[in-house]
C-alpha positions as CSV (number, residue, x, y, z in Angstrom):
1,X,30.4,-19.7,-26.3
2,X,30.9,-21.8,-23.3
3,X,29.7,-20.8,-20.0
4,X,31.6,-19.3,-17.6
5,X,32.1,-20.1,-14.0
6,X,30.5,-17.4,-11.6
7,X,32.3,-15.4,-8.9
8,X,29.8,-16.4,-6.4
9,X,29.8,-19.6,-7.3
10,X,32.3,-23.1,-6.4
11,X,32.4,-25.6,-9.6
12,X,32.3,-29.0,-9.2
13,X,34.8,-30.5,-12.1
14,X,35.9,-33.8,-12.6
15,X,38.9,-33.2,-10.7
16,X,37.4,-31.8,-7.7
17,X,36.1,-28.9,-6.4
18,X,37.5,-25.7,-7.6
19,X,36.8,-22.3,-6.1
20,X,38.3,-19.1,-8.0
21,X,41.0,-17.1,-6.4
22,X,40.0,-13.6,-5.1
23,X,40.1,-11.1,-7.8
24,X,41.3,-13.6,-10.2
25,X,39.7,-15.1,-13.6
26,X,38.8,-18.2,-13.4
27,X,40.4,-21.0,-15.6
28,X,38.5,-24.1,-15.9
29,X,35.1,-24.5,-17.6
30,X,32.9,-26.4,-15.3
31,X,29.2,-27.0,-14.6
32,X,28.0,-25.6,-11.7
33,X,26.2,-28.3,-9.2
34,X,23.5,-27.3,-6.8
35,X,25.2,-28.2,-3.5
36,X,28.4,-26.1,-4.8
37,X,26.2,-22.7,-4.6
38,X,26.4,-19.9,-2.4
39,X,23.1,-18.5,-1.8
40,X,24.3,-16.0,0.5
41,X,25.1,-13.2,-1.8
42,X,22.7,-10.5,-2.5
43,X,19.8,-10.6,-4.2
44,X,18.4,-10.0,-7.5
45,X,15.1,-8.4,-8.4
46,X,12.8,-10.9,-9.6
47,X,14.8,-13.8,-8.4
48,X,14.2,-16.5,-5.0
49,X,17.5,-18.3,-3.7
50,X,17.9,-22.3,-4.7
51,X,15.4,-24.1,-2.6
52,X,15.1,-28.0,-2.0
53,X,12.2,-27.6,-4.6
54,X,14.1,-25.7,-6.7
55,X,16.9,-28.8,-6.7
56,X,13.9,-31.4,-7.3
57,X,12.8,-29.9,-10.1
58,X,16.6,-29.2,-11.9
59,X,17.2,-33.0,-11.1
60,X,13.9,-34.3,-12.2
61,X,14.5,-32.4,-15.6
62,X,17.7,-34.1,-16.0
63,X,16.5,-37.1,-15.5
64,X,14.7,-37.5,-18.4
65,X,15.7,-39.4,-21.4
66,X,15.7,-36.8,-24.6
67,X,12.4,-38.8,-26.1
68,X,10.6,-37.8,-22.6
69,X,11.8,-34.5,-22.7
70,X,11.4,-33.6,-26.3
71,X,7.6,-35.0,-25.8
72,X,6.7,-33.1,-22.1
73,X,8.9,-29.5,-23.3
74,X,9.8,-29.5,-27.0
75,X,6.7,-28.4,-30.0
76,X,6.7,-29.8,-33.5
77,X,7.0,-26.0,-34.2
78,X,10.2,-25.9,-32.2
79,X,11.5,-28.5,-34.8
80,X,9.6,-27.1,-38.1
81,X,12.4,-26.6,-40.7
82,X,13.0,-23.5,-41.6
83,X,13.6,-24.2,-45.0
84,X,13.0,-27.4,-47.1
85,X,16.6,-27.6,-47.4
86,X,17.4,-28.0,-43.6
87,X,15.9,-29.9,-40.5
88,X,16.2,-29.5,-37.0
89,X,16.4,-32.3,-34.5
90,X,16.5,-32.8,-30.5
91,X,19.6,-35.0,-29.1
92,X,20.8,-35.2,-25.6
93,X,24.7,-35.4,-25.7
94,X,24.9,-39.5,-24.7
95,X,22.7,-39.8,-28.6
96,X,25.4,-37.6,-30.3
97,X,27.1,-39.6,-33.1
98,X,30.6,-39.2,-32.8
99,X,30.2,-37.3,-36.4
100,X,27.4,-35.0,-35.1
101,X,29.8,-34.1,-31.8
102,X,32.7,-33.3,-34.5
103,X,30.4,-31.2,-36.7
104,X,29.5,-29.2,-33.8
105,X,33.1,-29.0,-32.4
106,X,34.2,-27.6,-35.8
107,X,31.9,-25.4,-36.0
108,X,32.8,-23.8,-32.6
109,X,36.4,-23.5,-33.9
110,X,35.1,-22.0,-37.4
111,X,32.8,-19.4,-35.8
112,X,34.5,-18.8,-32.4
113,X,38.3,-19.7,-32.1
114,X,39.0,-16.2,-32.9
115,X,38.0,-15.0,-29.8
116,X,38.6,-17.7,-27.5
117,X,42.3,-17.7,-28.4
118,X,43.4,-14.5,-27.4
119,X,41.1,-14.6,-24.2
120,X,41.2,-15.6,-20.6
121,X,39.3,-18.8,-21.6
122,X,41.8,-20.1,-24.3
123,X,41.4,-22.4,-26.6
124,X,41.4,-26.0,-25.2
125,X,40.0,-28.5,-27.8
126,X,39.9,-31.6,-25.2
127,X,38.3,-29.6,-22.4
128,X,35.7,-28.2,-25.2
129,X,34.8,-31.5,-26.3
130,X,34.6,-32.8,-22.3
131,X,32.2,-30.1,-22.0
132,X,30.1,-30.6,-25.1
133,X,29.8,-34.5,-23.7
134,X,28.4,-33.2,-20.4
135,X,25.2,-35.6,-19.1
136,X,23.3,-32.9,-18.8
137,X,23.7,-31.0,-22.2
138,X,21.0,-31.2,-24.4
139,X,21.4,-30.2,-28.6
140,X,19.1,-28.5,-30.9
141,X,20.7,-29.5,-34.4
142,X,20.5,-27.8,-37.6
143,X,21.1,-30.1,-40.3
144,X,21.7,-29.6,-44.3
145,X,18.8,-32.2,-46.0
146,X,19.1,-33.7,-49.5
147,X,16.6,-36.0,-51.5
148,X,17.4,-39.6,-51.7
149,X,15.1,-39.9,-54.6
150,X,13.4,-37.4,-56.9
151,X,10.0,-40.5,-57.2
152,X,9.6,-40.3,-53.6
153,X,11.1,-37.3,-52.2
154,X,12.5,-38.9,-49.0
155,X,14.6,-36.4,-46.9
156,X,18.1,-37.4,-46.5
157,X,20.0,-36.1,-42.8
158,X,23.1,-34.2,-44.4
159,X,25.9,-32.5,-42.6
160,X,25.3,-30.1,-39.2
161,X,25.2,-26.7,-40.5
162,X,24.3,-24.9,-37.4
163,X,23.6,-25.8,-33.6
164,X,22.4,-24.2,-29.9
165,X,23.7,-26.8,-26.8
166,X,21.4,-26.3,-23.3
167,X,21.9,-26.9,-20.1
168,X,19.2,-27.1,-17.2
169,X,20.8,-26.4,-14.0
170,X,21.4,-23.4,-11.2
171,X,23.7,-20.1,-11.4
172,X,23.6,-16.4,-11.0
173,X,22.9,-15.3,-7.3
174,X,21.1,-16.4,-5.4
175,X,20.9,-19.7,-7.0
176,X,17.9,-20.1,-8.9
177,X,17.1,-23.1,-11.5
178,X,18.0,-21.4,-15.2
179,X,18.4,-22.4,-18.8
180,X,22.2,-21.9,-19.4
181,X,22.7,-21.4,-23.4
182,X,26.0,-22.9,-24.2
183,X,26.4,-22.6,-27.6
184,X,25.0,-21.3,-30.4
185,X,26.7,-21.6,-33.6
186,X,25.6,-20.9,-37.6
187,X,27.2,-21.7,-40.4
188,X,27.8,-17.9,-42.3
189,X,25.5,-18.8,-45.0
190,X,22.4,-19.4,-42.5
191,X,22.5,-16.4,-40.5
192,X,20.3,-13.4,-41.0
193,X,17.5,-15.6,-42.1
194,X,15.9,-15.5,-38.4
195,X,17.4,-18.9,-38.0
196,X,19.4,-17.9,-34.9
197,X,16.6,-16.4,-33.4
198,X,14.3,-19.2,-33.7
199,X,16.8,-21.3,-32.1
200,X,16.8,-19.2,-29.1
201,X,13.5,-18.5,-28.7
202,X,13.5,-22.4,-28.4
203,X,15.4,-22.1,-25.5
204,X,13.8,-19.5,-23.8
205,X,9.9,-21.5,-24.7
206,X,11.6,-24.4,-22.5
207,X,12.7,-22.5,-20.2
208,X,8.9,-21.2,-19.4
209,X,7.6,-24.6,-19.6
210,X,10.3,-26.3,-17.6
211,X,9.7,-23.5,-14.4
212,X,12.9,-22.1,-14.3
213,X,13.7,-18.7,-13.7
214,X,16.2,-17.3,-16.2
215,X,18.1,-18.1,-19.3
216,X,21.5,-17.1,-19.2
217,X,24.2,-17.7,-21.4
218,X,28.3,-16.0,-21.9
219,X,29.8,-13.7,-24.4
220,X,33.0,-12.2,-25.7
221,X,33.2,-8.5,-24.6
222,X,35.0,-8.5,-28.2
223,X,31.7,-9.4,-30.0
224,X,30.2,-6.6,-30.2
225,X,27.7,-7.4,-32.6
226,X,26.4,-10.8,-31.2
227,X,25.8,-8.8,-28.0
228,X,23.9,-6.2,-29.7
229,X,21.8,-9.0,-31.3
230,X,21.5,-10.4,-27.3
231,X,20.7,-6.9,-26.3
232,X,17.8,-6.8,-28.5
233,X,16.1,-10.0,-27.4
234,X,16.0,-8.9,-24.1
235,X,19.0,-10.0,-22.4
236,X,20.8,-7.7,-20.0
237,X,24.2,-8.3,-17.5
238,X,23.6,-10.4,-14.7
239,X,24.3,-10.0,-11.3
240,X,27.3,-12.9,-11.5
241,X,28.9,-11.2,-15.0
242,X,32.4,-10.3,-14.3
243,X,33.5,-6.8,-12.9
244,X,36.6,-4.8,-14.6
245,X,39.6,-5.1,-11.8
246,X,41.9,-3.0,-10.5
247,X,45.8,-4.0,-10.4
248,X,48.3,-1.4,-8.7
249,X,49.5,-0.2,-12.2
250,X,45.7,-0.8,-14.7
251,X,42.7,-1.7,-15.2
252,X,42.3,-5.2,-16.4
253,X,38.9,-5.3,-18.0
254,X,36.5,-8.3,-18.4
255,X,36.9,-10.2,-21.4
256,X,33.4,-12.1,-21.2
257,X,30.2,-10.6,-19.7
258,X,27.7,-13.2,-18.3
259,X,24.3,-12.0,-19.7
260,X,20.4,-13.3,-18.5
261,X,16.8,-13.0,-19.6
262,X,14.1,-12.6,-16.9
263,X,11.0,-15.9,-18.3
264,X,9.1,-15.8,-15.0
């Protein structure tokens, strides 16, 4: 699922800058930029506040056109298919086709608008799509693959069956330079084949080689089962994850939990 915005944190959207109001949810989806962080907020074990290197480095790896950074950061083992029947390529979201940005927007609305509906994020199909186009976002596509010809055997690119969006940048607190994980999305017939997981660890192999400190990434309280799956690869609540509040007649819990994996 998308990510969501920190309470320590002031987002930078295209509208301006947007702080959340005390004790309130935020609204708006936005990526966080890192002279919009507050660094001032307590610590967390294992992790150093934003520095001027720490900014360098975030901007230097967003620099990078996708062929430079699939060559410096991504393995041909990273991009191994899984199956012979599916590939898996490396696109940063200005080489999205307009089809492959629509396959991966439908599947985020096949797998996920159940939950986002009903929650405090909602279900906003132009703001989803804003956000899949962010600069910095960066795809790992799953793709179906047919045979053009049975004499030659050339692989055909079919439809996107699955996908995991990325974003290098800075969040939980103190700042620190992260992987954010997006999205992660599988078509029903391709999960518990360790698909999913390879995916991830993906993320979490650039994250190590990039320098950064954490991956992090947001999920529905209400998925249960996906956080389980989190849970067991290591992730644990972060510092920034939203805190059940108290109104003068209930409890109004957290419907999202921001979640984190320690690579350094």
């Amino acid at each position: 699922m998308e990510r969501r915005k920190s309470p320590v944190l002031t987002a930078i959207h295209e509208d301006g800058v947007i702080e959340r109001p005390p004790g309130l949810p935020s609204t708006t989806m936005a990526k966080r930029k890192a002279n919009g962080l507050n660094t001032a907020e307590a610590t967390t074990e294992g992790s150093s506040p934003a520095t001027k290197d720490s900014d360098e480095l975030i901007t230097s790896l967003n620099a990078l056109s996708a062929s430079a950074f699939q060559e410096k950061y991504i393995k041909p083992s990273h991009l191994a298919p899984p199956s012979p029947q599916l590939s898996i390529t490396f696109k940063s979201s200005a080489s999205l086709t307009k089809g492959e940005l629509n396959q991966c927007f439908d599947l985020i609305s096949l797998t996920s608008r159940s939950h986002y509906e009903p929650s405090s994020f909602g279900w906003h199909s132009r703001r989803k799509l804003r956000e899949m186009r962010e600069e910095e976002m960066r795809y790992l596509l799953v793709r179906s693959t047919t045979l053009a010809d049975r004499d030659g055997d050339s692989a055909v690119e079919g439809e996107v069956k699955g996908f995991l969006s990325f974003m290098l940048t800075h969040d939980s607190s103190p700042a620190v330079p992260v992987v954010y994980v997006y999205e992660i999305h599988l078509l029903p017939e391709l999960r518990q084949c360790g698909l999913g997981g390879h995916l991830m660890q993906v993320a979490e192999d650039v994250a190590r080689a990039t320098g950064v400190e954490k991956v992090m990434l947001t999920c529905f309280v209400a998925n249960e089962t996906v956080r389980r799956w989190y849970e067991g690869r290591g992730y644990g609540v972060d510092v920034v994850s939203p805190e059940d509040r108290m109104t003068r007649r209930k409890v109004v819990k957290a419907d999202y939990v921001i979640m984190s994996k320690a690579v350094k």
